[in-house]
N, C-alpha and C positions, 0 to 999 in steps of 0.2 A: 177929743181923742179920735186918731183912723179910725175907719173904719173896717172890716173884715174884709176877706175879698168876696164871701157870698153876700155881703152890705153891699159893694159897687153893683153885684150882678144885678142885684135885686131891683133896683133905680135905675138899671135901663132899660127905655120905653122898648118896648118891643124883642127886648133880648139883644140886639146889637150893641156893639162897641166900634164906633169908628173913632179911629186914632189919627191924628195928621203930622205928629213928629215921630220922626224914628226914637225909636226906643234901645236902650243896651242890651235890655234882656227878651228883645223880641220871641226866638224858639223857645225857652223858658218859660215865658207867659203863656206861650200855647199847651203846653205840658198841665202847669196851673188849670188852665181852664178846663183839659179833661178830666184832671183828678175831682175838679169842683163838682162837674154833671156827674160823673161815677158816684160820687158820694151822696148825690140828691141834696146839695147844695145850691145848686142853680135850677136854671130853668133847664129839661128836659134837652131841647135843643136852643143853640146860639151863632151868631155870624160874627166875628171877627173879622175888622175889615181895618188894613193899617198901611201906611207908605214905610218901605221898611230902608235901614239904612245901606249902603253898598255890601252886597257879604256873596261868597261863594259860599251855598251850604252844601256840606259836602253828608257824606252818611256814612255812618260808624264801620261798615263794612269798605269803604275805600279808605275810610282812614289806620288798615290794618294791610293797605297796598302797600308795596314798595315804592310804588312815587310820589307817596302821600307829601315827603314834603317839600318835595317840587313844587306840586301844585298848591301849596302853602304860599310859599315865595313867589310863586306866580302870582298868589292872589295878592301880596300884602305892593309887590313891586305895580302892579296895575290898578289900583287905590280900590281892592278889596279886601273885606274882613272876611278873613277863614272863619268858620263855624261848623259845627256839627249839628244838624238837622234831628229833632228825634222822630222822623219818617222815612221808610225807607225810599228806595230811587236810588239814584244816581247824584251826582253834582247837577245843582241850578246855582244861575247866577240873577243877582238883580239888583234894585238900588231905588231911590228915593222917585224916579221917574214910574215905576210898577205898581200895582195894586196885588199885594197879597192878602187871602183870607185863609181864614179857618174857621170852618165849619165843623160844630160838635153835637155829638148826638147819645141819645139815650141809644144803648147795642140793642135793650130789647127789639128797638124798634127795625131792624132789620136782620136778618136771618144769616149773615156771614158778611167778611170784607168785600167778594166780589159784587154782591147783592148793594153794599152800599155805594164801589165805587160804580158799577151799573147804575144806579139811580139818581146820584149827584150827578156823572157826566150827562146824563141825558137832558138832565131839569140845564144845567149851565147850558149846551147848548141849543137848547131851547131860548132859551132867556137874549143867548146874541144871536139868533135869527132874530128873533122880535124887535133886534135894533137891526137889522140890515147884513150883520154877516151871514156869507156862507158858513157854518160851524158844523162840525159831525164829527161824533164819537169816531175814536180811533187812530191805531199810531202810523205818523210817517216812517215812511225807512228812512234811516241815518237821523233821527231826529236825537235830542239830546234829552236825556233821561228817558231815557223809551219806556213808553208802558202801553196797551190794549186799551185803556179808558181813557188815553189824551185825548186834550177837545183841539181839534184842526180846523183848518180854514182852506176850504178848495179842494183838499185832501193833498194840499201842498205843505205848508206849513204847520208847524206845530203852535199853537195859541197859548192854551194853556195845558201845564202837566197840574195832575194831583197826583199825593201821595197820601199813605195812612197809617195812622197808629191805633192797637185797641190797648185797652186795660179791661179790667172788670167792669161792666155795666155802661162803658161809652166806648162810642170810637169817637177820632178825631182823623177830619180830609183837609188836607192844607194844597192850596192853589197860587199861582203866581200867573198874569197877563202882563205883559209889556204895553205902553203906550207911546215911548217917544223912540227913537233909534236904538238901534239893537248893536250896533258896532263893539262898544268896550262890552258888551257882556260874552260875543264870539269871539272875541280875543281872547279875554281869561274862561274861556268853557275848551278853547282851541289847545292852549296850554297847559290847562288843569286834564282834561281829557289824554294828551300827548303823555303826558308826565306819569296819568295813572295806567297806559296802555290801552284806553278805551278809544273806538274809534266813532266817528257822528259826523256828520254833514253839517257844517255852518248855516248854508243855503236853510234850511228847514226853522231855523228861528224865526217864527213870527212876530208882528205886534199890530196894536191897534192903529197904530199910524198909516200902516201900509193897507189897511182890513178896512178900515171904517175910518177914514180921518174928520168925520164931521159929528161922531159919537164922544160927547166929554166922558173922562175918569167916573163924574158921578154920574153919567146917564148906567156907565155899566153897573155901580155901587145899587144906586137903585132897582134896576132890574136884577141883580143877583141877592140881593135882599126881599124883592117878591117872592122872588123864584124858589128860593131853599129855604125861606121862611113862611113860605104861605100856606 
């Protein structure tokens, strides 16, 4: 017989779960995992760490836009899956070429969301200095999903955005890095963006291609598993 889902947590060494095929129910499973920590079902804190499938997620507040379903049709016509994200931000786009995680934690353990997204960005860039990027908190202008605790590269680009969700007794921070070309995702961000009235600079999408191209997917997997699990 299955096993429960606090059965799987439980039999992972270290608390991670790395995934290497996309999954249908990728944002769903991340929701799962903070109900699990909330409940003291799992471990206290976990990393999440998956190749996820093509999706523009978009967030429950643009999907009550007026252009929401342009940017729908944008996504399905430029071989992406619309989604609703359960974190707030903006629309991101990404695909089987990215490294998304999510990271959960017990809420005691920190004193509010800025406090968490303060301390996650700092440790992430941390963790790619340590492989050779220039990284540092904070947002570009015109960058896509703006937020104060993006982690940039140069203070040109944007690398990685988080986002977060709390419940009682965990929050959850979920992160997306690009690694191969960035073209079809400033396509459909151009269009999806257009369609909801929001405006962003193309120019500001980073990735690790352009940043570090001699850093593998798992050189970052492992350093970002030290880093917010250690």
């Amino acid at each position: 017989m299955p096993g429960t889902s606090s059965d799987r947590l439980a039999r992972v060494p270290g608390h991670v779960i790395r995934q290497t095929a996309p999954l249908a129910d990728d944002l769903e499973r991340s929701v799962e995992l903070l109900r699990l920590v909330a409940a003291g079902d799992g471990p206290e804190r976990l990393l999440r760490l998956y190749a996820p499938a093509p999706t523009l997620a978009l967030t429950r507040r643009e999907s009550r836009m007026p252009g929401y379903d342009l940017a729908v049709a944008a996504a399905h016509r430029l071989g992406f899956g619309p989604a609703i994200r359960p974190t707030g931000g903006r629309a991101v786009a990404y695909d089987e070429t990215c490294l998304v995680f999510d990271l959960v934690d017990r809420d005691d353990a920190h004193p509010g969301p800025s406090a968490f997204f303060a301390r996650a960005g700092n440790t992430i860039a941390d963790a790619l200095r340590g492989l050779g990027v220039d990284a540092r908190l904070g947002e570009v202008p015109g960058e896509y999903c703006p937020g104060e605790y993006s982690i940039n590269a140069r203070g040109s680009v944007k690398l990685i955005g988080t986002s977060q969700r709390g419940v009682r007794g965990a929050r959850l921070l979920s992160g997306m890095i690009a690694f191969g070309p960035v073209d079809r995702f400033v396509a459909v961000l151009t269009e999806a963006n257009a369609a909801l009235g929001l405006d962003w600079d193309p120019r500001t999408f980073g990735t690790m291609l352009v940043e570090a191209p001699t850093v593998s997917r798992a050189d970052v997997e492992d350093a970002l598993t030290s880093a917010l699990l250690g």
